[in-house]
Backbone atoms as SQL, in Angstrom:
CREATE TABLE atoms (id INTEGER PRIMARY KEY, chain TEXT, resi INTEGER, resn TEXT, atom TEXT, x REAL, y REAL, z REAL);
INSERT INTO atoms VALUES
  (1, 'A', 1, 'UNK', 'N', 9.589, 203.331, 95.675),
  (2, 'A', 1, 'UNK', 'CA', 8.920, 203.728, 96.912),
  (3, 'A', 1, 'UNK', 'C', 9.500, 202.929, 98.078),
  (4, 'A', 2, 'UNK', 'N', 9.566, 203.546, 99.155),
  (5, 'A', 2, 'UNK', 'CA', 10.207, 202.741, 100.494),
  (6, 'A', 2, 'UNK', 'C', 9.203, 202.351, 100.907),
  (7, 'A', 3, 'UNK', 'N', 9.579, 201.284, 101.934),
  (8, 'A', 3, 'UNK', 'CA', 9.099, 199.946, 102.590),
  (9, 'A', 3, 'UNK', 'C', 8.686, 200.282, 103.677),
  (10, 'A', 4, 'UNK', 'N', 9.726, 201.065, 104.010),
  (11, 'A', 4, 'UNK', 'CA', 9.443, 201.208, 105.656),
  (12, 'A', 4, 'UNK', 'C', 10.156, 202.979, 106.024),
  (13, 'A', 5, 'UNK', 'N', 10.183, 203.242, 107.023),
  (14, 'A', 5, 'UNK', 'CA', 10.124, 204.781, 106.773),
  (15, 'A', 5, 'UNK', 'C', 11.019, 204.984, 108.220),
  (16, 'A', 6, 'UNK', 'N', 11.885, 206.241, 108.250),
  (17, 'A', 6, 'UNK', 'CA', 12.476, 206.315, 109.503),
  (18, 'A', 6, 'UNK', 'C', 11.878, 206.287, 110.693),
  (19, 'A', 7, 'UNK', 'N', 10.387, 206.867, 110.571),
  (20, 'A', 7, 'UNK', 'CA', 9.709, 206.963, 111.582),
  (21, 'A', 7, 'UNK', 'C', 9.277, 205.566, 112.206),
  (22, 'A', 8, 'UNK', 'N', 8.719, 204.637, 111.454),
  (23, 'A', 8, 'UNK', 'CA', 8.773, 203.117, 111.889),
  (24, 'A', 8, 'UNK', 'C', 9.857, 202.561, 112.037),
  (25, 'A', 9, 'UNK', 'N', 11.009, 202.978, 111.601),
  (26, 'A', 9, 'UNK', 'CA', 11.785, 202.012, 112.522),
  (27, 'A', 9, 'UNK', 'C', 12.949, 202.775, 114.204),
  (28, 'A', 10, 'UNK', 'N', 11.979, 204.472, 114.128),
  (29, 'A', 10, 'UNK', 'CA', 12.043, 204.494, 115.254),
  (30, 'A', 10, 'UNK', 'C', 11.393, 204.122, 116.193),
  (31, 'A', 11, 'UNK', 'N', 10.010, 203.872, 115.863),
  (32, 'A', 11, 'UNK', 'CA', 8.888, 203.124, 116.322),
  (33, 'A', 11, 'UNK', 'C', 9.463, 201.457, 116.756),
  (34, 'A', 12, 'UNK', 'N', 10.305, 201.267, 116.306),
  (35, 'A', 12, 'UNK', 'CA', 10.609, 199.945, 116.263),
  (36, 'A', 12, 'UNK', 'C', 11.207, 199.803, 117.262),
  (37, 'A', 13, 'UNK', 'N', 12.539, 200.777, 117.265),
  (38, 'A', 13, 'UNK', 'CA', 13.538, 200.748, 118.002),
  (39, 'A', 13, 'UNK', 'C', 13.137, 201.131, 119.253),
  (40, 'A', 14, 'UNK', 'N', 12.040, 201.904, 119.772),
  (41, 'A', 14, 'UNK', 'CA', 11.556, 202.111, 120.900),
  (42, 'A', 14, 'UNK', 'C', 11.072, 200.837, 121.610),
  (43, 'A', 15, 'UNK', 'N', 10.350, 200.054, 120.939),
  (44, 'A', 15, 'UNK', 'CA', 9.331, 199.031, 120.952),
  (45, 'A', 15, 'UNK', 'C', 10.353, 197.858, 121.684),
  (46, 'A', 16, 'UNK', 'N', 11.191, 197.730, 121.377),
  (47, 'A', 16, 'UNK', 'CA', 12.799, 196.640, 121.565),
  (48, 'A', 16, 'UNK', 'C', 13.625, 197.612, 122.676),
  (49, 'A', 17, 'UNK', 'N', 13.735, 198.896, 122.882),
  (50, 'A', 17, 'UNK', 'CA', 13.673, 199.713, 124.075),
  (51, 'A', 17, 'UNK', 'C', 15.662, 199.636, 123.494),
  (52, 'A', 18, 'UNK', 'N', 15.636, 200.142, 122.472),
  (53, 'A', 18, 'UNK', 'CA', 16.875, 200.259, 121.753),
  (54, 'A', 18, 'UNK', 'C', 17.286, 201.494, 121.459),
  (55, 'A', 19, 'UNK', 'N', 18.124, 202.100, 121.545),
  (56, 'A', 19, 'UNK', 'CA', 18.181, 203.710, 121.835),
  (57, 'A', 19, 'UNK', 'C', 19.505, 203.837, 120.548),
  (58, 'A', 20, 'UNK', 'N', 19.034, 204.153, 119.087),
  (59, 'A', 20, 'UNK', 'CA', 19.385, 204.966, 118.270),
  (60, 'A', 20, 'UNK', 'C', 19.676, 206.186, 117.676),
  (61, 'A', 21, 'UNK', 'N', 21.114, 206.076, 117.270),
  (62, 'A', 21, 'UNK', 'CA', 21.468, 207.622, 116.788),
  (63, 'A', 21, 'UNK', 'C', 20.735, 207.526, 115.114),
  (64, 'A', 22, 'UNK', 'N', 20.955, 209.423, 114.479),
  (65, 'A', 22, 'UNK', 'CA', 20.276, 209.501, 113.539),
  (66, 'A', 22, 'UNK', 'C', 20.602, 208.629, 112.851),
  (67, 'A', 23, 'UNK', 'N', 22.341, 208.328, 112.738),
  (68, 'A', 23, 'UNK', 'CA', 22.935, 207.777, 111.476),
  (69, 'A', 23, 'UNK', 'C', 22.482, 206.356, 111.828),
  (70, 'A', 24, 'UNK', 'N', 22.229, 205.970, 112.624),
  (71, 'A', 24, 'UNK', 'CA', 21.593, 204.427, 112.622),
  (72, 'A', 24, 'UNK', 'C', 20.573, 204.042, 112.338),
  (73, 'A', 25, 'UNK', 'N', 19.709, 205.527, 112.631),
  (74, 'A', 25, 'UNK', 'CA', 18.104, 205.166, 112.077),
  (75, 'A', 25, 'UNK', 'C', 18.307, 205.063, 110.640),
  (76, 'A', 26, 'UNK', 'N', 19.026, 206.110, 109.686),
  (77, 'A', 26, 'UNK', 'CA', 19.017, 206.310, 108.472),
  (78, 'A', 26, 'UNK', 'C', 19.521, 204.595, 107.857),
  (79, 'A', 27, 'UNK', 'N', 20.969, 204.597, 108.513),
  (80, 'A', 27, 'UNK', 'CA', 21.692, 203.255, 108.294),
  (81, 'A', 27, 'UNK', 'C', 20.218, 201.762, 108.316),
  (82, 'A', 28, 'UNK', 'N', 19.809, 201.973, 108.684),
  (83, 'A', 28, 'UNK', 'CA', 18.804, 200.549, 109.495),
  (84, 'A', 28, 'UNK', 'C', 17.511, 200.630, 108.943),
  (85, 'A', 29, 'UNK', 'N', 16.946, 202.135, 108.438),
  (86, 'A', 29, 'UNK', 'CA', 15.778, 202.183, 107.310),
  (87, 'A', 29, 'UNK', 'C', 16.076, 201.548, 105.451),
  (88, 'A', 30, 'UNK', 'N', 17.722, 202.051, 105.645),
  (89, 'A', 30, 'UNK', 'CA', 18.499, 201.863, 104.237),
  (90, 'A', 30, 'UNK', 'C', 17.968, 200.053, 104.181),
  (91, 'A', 31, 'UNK', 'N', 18.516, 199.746, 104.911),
  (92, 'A', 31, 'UNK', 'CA', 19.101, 198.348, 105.188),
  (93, 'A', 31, 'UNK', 'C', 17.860, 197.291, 105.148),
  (94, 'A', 32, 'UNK', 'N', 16.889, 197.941, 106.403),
  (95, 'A', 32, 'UNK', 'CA', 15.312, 197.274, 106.605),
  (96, 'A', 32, 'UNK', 'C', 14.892, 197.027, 105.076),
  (97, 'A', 33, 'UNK', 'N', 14.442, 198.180, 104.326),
  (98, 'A', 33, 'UNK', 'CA', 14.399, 199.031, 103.207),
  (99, 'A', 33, 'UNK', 'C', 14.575, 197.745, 101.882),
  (100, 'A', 34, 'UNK', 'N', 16.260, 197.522, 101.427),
  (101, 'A', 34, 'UNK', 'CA', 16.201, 196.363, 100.740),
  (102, 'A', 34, 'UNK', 'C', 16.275, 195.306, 101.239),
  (103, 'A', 35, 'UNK', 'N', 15.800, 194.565, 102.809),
  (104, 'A', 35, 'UNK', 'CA', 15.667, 193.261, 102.916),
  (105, 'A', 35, 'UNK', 'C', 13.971, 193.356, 102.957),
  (106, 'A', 36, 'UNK', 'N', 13.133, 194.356, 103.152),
  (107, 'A', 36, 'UNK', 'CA', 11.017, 193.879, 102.611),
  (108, 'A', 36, 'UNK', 'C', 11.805, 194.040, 101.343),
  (109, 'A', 37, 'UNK', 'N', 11.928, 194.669, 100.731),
  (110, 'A', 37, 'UNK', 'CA', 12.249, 194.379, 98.788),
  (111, 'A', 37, 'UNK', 'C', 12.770, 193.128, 98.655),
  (112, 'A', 38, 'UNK', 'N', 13.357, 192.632, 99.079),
  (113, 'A', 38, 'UNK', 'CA', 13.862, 191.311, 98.995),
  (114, 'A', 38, 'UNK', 'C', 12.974, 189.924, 99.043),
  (115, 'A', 39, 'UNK', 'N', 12.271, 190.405, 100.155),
  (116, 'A', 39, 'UNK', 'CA', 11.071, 189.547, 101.113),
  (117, 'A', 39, 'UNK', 'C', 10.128, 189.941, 99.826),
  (118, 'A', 40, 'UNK', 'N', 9.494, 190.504, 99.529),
  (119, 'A', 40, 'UNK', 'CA', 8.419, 191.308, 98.064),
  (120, 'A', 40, 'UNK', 'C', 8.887, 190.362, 97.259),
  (121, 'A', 41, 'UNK', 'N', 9.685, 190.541, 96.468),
  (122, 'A', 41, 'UNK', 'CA', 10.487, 189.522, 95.442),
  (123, 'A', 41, 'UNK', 'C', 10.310, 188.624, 95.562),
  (124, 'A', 42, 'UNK', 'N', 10.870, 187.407, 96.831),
  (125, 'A', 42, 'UNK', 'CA', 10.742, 186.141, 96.985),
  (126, 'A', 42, 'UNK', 'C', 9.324, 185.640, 97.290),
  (127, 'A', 43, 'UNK', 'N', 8.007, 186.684, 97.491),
  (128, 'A', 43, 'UNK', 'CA', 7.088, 186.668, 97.860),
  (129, 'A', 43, 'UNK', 'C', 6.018, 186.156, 95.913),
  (130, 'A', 44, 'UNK', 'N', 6.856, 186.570, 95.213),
  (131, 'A', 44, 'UNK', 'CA', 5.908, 186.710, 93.690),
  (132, 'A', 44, 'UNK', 'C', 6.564, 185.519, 93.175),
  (133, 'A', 45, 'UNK', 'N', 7.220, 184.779, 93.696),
  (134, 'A', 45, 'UNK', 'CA', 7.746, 183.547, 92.867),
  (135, 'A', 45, 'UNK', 'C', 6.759, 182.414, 93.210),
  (136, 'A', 46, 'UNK', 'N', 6.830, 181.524, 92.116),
  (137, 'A', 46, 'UNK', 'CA', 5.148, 180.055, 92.184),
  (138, 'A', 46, 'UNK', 'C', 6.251, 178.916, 93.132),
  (139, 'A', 47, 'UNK', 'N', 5.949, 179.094, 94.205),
  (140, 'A', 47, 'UNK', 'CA', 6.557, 177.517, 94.951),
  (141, 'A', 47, 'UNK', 'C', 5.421, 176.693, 95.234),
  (142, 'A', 48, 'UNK', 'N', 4.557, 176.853, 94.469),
  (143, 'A', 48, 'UNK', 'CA', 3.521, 175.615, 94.440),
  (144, 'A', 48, 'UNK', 'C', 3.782, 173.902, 94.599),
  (145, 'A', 49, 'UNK', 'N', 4.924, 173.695, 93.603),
  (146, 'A', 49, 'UNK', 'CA', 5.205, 172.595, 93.812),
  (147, 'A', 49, 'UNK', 'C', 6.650, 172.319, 94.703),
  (148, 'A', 50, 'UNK', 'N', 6.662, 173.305, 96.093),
  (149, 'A', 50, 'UNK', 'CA', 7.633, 172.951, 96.371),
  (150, 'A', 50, 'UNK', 'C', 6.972, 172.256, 98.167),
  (151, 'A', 51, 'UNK', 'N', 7.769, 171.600, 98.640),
  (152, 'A', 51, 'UNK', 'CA', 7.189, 170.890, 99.748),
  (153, 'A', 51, 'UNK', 'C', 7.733, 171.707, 100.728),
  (154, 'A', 52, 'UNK', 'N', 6.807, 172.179, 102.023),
  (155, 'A', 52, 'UNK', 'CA', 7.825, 172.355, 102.900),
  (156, 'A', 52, 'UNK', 'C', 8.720, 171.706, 103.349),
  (157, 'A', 53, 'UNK', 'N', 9.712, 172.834, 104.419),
  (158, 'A', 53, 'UNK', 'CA', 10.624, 171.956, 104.683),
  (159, 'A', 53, 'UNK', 'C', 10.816, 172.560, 106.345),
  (160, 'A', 54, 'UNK', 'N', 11.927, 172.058, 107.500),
  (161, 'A', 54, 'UNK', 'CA', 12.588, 172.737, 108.187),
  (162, 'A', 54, 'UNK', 'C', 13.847, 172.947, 108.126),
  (163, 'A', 55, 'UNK', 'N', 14.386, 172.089, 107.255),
  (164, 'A', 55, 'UNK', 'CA', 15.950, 172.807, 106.947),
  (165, 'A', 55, 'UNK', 'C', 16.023, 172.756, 105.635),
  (166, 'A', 56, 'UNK', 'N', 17.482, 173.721, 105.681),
  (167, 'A', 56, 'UNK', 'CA', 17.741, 173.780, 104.536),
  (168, 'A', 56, 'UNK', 'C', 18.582, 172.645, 103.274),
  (169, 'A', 57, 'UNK', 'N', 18.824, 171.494, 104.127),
  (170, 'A', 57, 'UNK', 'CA', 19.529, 170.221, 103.747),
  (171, 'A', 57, 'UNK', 'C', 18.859, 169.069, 104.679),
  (172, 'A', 58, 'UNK', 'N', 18.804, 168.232, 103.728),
  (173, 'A', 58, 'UNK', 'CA', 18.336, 166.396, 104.440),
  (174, 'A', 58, 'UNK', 'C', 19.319, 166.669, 105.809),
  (175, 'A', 59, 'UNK', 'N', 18.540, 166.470, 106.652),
  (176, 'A', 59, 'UNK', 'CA', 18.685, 165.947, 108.053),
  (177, 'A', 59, 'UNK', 'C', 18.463, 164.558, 108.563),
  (178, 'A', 60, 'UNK', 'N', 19.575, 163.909, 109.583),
  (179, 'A', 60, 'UNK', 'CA', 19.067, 162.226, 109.523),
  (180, 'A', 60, 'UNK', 'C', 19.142, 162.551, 110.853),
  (181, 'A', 61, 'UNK', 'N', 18.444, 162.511, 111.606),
  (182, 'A', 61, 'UNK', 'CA', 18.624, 162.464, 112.815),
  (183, 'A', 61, 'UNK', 'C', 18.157, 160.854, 114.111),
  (184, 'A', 62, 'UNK', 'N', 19.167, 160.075, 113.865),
  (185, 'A', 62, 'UNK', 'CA', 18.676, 159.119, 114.539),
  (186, 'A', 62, 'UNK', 'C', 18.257, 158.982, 115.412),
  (187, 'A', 63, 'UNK', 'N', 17.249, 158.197, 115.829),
  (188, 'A', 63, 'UNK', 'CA', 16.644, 158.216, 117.687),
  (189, 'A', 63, 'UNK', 'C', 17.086, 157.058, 118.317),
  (190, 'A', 64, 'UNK', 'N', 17.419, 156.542, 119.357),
  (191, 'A', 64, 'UNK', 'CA', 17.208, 155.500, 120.390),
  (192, 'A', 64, 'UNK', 'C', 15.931, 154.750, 120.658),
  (193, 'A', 65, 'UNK', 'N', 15.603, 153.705, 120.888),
  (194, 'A', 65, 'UNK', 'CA', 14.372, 153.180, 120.953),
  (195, 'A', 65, 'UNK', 'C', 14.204, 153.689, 122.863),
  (196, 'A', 66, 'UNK', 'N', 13.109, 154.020, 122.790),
  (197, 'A', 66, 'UNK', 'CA', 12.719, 154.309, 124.269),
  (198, 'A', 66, 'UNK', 'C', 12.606, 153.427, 125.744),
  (199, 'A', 67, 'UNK', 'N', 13.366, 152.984, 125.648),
  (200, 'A', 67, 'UNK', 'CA', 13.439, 151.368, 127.011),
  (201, 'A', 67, 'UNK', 'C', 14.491, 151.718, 128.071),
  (202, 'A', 68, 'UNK', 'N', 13.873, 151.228, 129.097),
  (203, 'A', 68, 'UNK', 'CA', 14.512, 151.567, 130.293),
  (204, 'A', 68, 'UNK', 'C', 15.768, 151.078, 130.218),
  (205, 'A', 69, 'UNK', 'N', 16.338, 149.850, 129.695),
  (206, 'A', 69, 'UNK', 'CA', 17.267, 148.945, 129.670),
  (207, 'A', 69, 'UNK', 'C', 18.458, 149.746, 129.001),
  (208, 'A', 70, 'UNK', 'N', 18.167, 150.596, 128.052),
  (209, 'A', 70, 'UNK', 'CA', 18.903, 151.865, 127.625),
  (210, 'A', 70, 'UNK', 'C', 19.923, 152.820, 128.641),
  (211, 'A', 71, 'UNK', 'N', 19.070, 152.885, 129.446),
  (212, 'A', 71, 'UNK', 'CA', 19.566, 153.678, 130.597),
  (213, 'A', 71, 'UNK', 'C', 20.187, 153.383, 131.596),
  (214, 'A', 72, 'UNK', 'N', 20.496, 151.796, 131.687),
  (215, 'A', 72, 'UNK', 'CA', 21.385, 150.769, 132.674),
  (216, 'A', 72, 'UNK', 'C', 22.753, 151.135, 132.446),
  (217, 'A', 73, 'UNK', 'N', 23.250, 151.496, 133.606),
  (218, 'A', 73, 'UNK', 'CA', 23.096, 151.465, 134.763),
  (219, 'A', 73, 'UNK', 'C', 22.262, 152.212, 135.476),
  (220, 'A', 74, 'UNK', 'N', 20.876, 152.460, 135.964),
  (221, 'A', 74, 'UNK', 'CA', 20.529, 153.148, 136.558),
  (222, 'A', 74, 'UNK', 'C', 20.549, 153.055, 138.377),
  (223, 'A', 75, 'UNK', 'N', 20.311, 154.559, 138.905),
  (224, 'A', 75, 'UNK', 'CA', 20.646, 154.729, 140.231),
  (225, 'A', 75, 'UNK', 'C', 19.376, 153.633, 140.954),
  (226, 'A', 76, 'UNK', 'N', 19.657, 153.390, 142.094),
  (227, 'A', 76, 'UNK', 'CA', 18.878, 152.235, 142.844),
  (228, 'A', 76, 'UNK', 'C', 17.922, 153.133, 143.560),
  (229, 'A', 77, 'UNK', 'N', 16.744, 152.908, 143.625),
  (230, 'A', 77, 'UNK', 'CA', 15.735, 153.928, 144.301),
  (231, 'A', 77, 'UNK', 'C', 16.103, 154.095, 145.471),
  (232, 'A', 78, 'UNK', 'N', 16.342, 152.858, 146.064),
  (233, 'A', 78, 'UNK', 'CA', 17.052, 152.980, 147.902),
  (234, 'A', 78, 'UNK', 'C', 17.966, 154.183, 147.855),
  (235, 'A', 79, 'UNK', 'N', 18.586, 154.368, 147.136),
  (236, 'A', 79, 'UNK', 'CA', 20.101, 155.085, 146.942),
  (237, 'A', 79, 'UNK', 'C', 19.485, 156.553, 146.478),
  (238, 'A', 80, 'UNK', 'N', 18.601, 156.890, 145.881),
  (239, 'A', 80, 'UNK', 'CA', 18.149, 157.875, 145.222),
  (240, 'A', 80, 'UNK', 'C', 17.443, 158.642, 145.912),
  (241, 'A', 81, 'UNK', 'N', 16.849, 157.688, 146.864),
  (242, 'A', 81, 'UNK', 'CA', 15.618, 158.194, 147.956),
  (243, 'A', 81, 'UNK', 'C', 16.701, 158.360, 149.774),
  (244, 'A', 82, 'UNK', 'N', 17.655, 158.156, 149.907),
  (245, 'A', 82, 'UNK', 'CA', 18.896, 157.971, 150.734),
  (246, 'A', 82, 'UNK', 'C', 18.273, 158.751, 151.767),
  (247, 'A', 83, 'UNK', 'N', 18.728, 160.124, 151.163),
  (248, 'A', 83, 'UNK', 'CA', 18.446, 161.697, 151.855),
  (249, 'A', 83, 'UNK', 'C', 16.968, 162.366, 151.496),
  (250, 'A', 84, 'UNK', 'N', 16.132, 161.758, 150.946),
  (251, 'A', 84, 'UNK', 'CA', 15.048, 162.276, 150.926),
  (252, 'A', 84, 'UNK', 'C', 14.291, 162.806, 152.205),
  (253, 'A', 85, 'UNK', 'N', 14.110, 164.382, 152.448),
  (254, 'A', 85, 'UNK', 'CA', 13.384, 164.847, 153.738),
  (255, 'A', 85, 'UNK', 'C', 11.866, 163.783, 154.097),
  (256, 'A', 86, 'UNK', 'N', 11.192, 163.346, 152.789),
  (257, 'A', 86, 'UNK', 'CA', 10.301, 162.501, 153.312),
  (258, 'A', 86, 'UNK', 'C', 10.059, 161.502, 151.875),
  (259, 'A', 87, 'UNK', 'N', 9.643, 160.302, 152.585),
  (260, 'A', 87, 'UNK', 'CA', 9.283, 159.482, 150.990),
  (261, 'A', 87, 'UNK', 'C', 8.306, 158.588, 151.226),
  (262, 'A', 88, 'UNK', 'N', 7.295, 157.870, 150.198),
  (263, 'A', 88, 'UNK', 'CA', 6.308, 157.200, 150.077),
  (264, 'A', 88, 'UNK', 'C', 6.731, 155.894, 149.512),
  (265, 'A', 89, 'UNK', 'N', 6.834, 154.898, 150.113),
  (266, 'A', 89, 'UNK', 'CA', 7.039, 153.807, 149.374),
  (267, 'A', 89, 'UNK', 'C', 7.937, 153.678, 148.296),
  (268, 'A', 90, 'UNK', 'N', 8.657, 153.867, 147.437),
  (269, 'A', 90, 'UNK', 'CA', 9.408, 154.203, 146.248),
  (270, 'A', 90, 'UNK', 'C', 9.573, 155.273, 145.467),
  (271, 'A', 91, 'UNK', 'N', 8.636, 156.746, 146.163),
  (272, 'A', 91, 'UNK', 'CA', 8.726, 157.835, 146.043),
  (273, 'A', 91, 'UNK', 'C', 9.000, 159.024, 146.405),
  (274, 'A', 92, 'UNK', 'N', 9.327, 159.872, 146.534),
  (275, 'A', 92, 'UNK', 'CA', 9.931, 161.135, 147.283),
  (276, 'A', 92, 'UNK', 'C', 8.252, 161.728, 147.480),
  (277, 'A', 93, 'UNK', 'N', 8.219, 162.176, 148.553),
  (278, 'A', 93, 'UNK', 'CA', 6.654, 162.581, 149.255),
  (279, 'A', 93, 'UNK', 'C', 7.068, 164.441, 149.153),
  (280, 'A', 94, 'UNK', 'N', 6.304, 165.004, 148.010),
  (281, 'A', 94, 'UNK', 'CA', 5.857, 166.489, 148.881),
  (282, 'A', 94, 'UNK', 'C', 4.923, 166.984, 149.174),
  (283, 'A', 95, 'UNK', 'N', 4.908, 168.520, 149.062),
  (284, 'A', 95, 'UNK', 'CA', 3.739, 169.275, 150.158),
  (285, 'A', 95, 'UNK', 'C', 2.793, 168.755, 148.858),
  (286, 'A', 96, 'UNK', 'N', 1.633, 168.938, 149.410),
  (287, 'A', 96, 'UNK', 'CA', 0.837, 169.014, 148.274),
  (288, 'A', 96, 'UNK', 'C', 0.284, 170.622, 148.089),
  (289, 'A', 97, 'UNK', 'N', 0.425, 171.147, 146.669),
  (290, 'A', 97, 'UNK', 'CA', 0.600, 172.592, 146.525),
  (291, 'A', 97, 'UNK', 'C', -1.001, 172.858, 145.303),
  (292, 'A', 98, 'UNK', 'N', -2.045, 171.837, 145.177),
  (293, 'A', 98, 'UNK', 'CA', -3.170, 171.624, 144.608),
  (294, 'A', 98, 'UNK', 'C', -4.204, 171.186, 145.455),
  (295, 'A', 99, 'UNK', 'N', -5.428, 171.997, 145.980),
  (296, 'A', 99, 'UNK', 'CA', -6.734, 171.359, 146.617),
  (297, 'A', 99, 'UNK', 'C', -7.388, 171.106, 145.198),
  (298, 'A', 100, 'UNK', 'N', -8.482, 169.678, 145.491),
  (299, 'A', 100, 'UNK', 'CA', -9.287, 169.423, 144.479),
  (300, 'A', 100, 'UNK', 'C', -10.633, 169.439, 145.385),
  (301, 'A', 101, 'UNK', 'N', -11.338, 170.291, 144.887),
  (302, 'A', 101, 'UNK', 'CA', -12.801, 170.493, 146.361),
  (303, 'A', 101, 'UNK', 'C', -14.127, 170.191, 144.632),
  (304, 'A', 102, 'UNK', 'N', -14.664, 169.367, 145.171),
  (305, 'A', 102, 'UNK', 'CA', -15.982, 169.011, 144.721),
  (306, 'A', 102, 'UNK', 'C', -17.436, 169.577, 145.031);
């Protein structure tokens, strides 16, 4: 029995605004067709004892410790704030684009 039917995956192809010929619908029901059979299959196997994962191989992905001193040389605020249209003390000043009314 099929999975999926030409009519759903013209349904599909509308839906994604994908404009298919017959032989593609037929081609792409074939195709859809044995990858849910596939998905079915891998669906009846016991992975009870298996852990998730996000990949498919050990990943080491090292981090940096988070400290400013990391990032030295950094730009000098004087220097950063140079051309600023307006600034606050060590900050670049804008509109304010939030009322807070009580």
């Amino acid at each position: 029995m099929s999975k999926i039917t030409s009519d759903e995956v013209r349904q599909t192809a509308t839906l994604a605004r994908l404009e298919l010929s017959d032989g593609e619908v037929h081609r792409l029901t074939r195709e859809l067709d044995a990858i849910l059979g596939y998905m079915e299959s891998l669906a009846s196997l016991d992975v009870s004892g298996v852990e998730p994962t996000t990949h498919a191989v050990p990943l080491d992905m090292p981090l940096r410790d988070d400290v400013l001193e990391a990032l030295e040389p950094h730009l000098p605020v004087d220097l950063a704030l140079l051309d600023a249209p307006k600034r606050h003390d060590a900050f670049f000043e804008v509109p304010k684009i939030i009322e807070v009314t009580e």
